[in-house]
C-alpha positions in Angstrom: 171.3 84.8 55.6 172.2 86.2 52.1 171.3 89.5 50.4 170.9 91.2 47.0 170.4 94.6 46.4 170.5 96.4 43.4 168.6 99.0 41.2 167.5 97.3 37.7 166.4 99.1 34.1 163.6 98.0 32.5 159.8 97.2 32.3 158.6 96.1 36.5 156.0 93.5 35.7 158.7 92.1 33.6 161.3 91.8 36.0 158.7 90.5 38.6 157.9 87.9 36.1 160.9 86.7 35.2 161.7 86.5 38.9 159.0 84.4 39.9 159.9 82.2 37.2 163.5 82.0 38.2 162.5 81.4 41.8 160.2 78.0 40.5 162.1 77.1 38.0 165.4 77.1 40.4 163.9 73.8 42.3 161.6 71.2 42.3 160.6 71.9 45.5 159.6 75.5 45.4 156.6 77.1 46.2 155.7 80.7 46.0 154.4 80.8 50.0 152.6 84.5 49.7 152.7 87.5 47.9 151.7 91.2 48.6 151.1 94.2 45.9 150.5 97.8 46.7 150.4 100.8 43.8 149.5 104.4 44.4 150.6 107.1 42.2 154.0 106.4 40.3 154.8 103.5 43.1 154.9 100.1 42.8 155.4 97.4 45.4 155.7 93.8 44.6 156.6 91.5 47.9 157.4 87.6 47.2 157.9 85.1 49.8 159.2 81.3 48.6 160.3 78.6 50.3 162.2 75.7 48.8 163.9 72.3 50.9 167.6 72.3 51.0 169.3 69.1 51.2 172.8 70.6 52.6 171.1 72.7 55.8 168.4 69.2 55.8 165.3 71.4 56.1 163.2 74.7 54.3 165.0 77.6 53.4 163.1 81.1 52.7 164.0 83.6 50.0 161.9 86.8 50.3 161.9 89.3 47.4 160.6 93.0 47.2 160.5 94.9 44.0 159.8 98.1 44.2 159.4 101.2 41.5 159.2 104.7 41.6 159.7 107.8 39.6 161.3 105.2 36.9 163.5 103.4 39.3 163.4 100.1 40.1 165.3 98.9 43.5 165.5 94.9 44.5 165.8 93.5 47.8 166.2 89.7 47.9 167.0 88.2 51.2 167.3 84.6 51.5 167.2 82.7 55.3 167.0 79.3 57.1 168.8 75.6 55.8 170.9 76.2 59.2 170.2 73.2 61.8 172.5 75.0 64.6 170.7 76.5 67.5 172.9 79.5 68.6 175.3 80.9 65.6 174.9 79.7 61.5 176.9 76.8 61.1 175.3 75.6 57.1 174.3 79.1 55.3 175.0 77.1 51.3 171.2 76.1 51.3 170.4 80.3 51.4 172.7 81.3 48.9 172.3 78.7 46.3 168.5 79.8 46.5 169.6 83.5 46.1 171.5 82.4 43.3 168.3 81.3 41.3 167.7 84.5 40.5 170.9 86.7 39.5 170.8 85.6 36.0 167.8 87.9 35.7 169.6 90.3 37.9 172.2 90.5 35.2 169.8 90.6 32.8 168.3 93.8 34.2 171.2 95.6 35.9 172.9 98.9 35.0 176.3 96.6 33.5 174.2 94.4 31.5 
């Protein structure tokens, strides 16, 4: 497994987008798998779930992304899982982090140290 949190600055639907596009653009093989959406008041809730093959773990890995805003903030959780072929303890976790890795140039982009 591999995880990125962070808050971001800017414009959500933005952000969302250029995540998406990140995610796609990232691989050949990958395919936004669902998505959820949710608003009510000053919140905003954007849920992604992708899936991409890895060649290194020989199989799909998952990268699931939630964006959220409220009151002006914007908070991102991206957690990226499977790749690994072992069946009691991670042996291969590459394939999860190069596919949470398609997405921290807009991380940078958006973060507090841009």
């Amino acid at each position: 497994m591999a995880k990125l949190e962070c808050e971001l600055f800017g414009h959500f639907d933005e952000i969302l987008e250029k995540l998406n596009m990140a995610v796609l653009n990232g691989s050949k093989s990958a395919a936004l798998e669902e998505f959820s959406d949710f608003a009510a008041a000053d919140m905003k809730c954007a849920i992604r779930a992708y899936e991409r093959y890895s060649w290194l773990g020989n199989g799909r890995v998952s990268l699931n992304i939630t964006l959220i805003e409220s009151r002006g903030k914007i908070f991102l959780s991206a957690i990226s899982t499977g790749g690994s072929q072992a069946v009691f303890f991670k042996i291969n976790t590459i394939g999860e982090e190069n596919f949470l890795n398609t997405i921290k140039w807009v991380v940078n982009m958006y973060s507090k140290d841009r």
